[in-house]
matplotlib code that plots the C-alpha trace (Angstrom):
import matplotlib.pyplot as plt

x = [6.7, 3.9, 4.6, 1.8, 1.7, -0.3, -1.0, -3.2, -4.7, -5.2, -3.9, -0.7, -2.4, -3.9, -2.4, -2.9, -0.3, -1.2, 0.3, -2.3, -5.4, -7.1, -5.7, -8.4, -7.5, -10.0, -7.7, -7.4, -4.1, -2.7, -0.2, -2.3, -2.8, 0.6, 1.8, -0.8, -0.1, 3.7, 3.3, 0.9, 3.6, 6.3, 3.3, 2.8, 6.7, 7.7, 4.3, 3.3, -0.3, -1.7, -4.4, -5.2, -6.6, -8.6, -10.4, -14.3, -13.5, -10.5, -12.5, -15.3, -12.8, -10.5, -12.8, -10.8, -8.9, -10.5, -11.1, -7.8, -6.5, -9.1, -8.2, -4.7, -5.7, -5.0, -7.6, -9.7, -10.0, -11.4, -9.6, -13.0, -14.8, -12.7, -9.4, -10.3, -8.4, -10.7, -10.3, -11.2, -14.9, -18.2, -19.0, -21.9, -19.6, -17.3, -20.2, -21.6, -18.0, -17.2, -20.4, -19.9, -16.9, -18.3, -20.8, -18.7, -15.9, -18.4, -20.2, -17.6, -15.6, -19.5, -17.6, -17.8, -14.9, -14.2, -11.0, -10.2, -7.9, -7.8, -6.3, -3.1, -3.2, -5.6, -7.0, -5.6, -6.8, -9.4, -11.6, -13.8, -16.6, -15.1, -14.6, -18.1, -19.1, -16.5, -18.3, -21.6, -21.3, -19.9, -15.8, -13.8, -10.6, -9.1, -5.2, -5.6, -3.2, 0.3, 1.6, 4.5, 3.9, 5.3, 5.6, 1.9, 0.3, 0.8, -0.3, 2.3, -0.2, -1.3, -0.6, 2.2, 1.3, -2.4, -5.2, -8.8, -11.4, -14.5, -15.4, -12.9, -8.9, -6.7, -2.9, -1.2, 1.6, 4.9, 7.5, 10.6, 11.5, 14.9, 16.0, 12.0, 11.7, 9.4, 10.7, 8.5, 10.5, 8.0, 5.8, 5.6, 8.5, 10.0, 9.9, 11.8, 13.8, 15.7, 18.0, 16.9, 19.0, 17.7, 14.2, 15.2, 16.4, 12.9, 11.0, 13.3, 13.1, 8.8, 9.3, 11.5, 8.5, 5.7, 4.7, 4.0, 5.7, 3.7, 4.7, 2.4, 3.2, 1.2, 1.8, 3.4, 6.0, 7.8, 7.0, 10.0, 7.5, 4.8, 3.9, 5.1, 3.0, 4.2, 5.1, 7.4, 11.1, 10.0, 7.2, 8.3, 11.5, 8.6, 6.9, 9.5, 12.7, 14.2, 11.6, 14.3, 14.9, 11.6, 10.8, 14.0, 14.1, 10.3, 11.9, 14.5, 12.6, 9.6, 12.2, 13.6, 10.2, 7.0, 3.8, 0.6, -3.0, -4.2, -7.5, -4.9, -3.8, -7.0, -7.5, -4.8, -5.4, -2.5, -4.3, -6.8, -5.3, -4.8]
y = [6.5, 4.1, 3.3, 1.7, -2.0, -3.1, -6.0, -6.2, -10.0, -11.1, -14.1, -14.4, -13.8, -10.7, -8.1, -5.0, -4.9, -4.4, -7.5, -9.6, -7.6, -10.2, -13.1, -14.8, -17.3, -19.7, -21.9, -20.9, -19.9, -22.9, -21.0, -17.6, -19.2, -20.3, -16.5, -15.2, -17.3, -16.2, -12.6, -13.4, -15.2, -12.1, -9.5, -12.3, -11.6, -8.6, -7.6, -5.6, -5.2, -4.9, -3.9, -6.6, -5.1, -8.1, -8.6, -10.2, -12.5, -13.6, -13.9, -15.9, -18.0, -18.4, -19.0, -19.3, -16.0, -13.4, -15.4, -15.9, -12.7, -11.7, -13.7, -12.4, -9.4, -7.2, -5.3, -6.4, -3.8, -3.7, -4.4, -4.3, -7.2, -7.6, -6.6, -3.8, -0.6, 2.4, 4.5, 2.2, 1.9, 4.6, 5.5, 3.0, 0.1, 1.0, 2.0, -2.0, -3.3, -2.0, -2.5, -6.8, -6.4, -4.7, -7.5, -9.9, -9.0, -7.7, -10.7, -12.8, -10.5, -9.6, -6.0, -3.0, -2.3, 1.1, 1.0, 0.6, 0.9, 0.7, -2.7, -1.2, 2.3, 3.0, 6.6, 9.5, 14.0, 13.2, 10.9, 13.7, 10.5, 8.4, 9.8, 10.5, 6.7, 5.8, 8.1, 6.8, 3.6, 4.5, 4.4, 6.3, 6.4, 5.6, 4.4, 4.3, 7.6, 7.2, 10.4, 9.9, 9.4, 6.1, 3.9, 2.1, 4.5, 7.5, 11.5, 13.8, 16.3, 13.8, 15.3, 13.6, 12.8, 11.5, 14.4, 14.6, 14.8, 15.9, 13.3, 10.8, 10.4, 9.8, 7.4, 8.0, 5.8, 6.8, 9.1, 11.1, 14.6, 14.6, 17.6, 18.5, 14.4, 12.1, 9.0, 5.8, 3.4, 1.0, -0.4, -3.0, -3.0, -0.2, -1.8, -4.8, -2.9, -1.0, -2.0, -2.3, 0.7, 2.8, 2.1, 2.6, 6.2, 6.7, 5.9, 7.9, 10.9, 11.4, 10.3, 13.2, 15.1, 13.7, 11.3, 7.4, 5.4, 3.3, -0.3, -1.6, -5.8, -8.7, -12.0, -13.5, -11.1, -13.1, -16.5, -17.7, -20.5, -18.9, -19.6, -16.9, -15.1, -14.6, -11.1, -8.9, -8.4, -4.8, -5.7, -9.3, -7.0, -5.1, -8.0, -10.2, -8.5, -9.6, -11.2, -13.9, -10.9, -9.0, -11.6, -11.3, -7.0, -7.3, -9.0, -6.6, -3.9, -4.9, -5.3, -2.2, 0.0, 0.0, -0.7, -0.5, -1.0, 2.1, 1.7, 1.8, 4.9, 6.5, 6.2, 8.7, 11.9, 12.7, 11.9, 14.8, 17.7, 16.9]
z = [-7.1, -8.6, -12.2, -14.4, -15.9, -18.5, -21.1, -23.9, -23.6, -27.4, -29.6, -31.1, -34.6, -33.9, -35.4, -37.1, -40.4, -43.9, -44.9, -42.4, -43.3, -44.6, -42.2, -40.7, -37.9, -36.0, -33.9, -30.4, -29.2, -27.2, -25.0, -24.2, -20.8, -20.1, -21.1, -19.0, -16.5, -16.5, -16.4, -13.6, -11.6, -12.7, -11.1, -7.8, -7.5, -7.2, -5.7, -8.9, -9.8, -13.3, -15.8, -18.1, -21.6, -22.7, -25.7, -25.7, -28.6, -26.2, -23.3, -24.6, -26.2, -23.2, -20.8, -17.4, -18.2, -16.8, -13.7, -13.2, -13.6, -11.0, -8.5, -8.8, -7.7, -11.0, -13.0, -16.0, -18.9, -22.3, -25.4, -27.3, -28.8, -32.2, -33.1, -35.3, -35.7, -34.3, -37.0, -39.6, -37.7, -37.7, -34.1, -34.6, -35.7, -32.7, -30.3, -30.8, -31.0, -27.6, -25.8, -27.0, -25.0, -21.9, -21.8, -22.3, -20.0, -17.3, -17.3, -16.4, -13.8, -12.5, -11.7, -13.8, -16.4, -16.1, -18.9, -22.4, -25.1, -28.8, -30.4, -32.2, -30.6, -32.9, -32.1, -32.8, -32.1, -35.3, -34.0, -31.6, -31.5, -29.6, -26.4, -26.3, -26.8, -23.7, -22.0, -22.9, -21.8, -18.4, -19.0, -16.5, -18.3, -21.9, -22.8, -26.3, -27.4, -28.7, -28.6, -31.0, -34.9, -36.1, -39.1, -38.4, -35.7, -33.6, -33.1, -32.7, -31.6, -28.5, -25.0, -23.4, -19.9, -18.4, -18.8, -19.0, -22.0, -20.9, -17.7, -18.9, -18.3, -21.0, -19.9, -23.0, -23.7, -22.2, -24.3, -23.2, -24.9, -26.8, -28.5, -29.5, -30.7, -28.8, -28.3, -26.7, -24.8, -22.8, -25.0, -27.5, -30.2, -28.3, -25.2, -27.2, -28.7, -26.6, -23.9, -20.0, -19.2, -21.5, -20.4, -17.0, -17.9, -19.1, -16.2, -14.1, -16.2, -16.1, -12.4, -11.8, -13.5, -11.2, -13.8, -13.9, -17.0, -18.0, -19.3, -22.4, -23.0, -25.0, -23.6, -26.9, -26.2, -23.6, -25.5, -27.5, -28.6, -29.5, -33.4, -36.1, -38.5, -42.1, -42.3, -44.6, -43.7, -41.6, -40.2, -39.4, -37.1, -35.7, -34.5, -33.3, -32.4, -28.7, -27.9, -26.5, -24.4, -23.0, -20.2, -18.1, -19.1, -17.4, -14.5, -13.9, -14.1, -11.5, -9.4, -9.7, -9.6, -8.4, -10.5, -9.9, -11.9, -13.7, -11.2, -8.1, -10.1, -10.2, -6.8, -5.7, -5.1, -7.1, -10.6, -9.3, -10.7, -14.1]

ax = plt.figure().add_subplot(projection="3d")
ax.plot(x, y, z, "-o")
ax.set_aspect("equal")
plt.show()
């Protein structure tokens, strides 16, 4: 079964915490490409293909990016224009916000984006708006629920698996059902966190359902040498933990499944009966 693989393209500064609200950072990020450029090689591989969340403030800023992911072969998504939490916009603030970062990114790829998802999972059953601006501007599908409450984000009342609102399709990130208690396991910190067999368990147990798992990565998570943000003790484990580790777990585990884009997954026939 196809399994989904996805990165959110930012700068190792972006970030989402309390404690770096009012960080402001100018210098571009040195090693994006060469991160980038690994997970590239990873995908190229194991003959996995991607979708590439990207923000516009990255693109314009990184200017050989999106053309390189491109030729790869992999999908280019929208990150939106800044890294601002969603719920901390109005629909007009996030409305202009997002339709920056469809320029942007569409001008460069000079192909439709037909994705996006919130910086931060940022987006939660409250926020009835926004799905109607996706929509607006010609969005076939969203990956911006986290259907698990957590110290900085998450809805507990999310759906678990892919499902439509209104014209679009929602990928939620992936959760397993323990005793009544979500628990992610491929994304992020929690991806980090746990160990490669546990994650493994994971995607075999929504396969056995019918369901993709679906992988959710930011290139300065498999960069030992990527520069460190001042952070508080719990947020600075959040951030940071194995991340000695996350390149070779990705490894193993492309070469254990199969992943595709989430526009190779739209193209089944099996997403049509959600």
């Amino acid at each position: 079964m196809l399994n989904l693989l996805t990165f959110d393209v930012e700068e190792w500064f972006q970030a989402n915490y309390p404690s770096t609200a009012s960080t402001s950072k100018v210098e571009v990020d040195e090693r994006l490409e060469v991160n980038v450029r690994g997970l590239l090689d990873l995908c190229a591989e194991h003959q996995a293909r991607a979708t590439f969340f990207i923000l516009g403030r990255t693109a314009e800023r990184h200017p050989r990016l999106v053309p390189l992911i491109q030729e790869k072969g992999h999908e280019i998504a929208s990150h939106g224009y800044e890294h601002i939490l969603v719920y901390e916009q109005t629909p007009e603030s996030f409305g202009a916000d997002l339709r920056k970062s469809l320029d942007v990114l569409g001008g460069i790829s000079r192909q439709s984006v037909l994705g996006y998802r919130a910086p931060s999972w940022s987006v939660n059953t409250r926020l009835p708006w926004f799905y109607d601006i996706l929509e607006s501007y010609g969005l076939a599908y969203d990956s911006s629920l986290f259907p698990a409450r957590t110290f900085l984000y998450g809805d507990n009342r999310a759906r678990r698996f892919p499902h439509c609102i209104g014209n679009l399709i929602e990928i939620p990130a992936s959760t397993v059902s323990l005793f009544g208690l979500r628990i992610p396991f491929a994304s992020g910190f929690f991806f980090r966190l746990f160990p490669g067999f546990i994650i493994r368990l994971g995607i075999r147990a929504l396969n056995r359902r019918g369901q993709p798992a679906m992988i959710c990565l930011h290139p300065r998570e498999i960069d030992v040498c990527s520069p460190k943000l001042k952070l508080p003790r719990k947020e600075r484990f959040i951030h940071y933990v194995n991340i000695k580790t996350a390149r070779n777990k990705l490894a193993g585990l492309l070469a254990s499944f199969s992943f595709c884009s989430i526009q190779d997954y739209l193209s089944l026939e099996a997403y049509r009966n959600l």
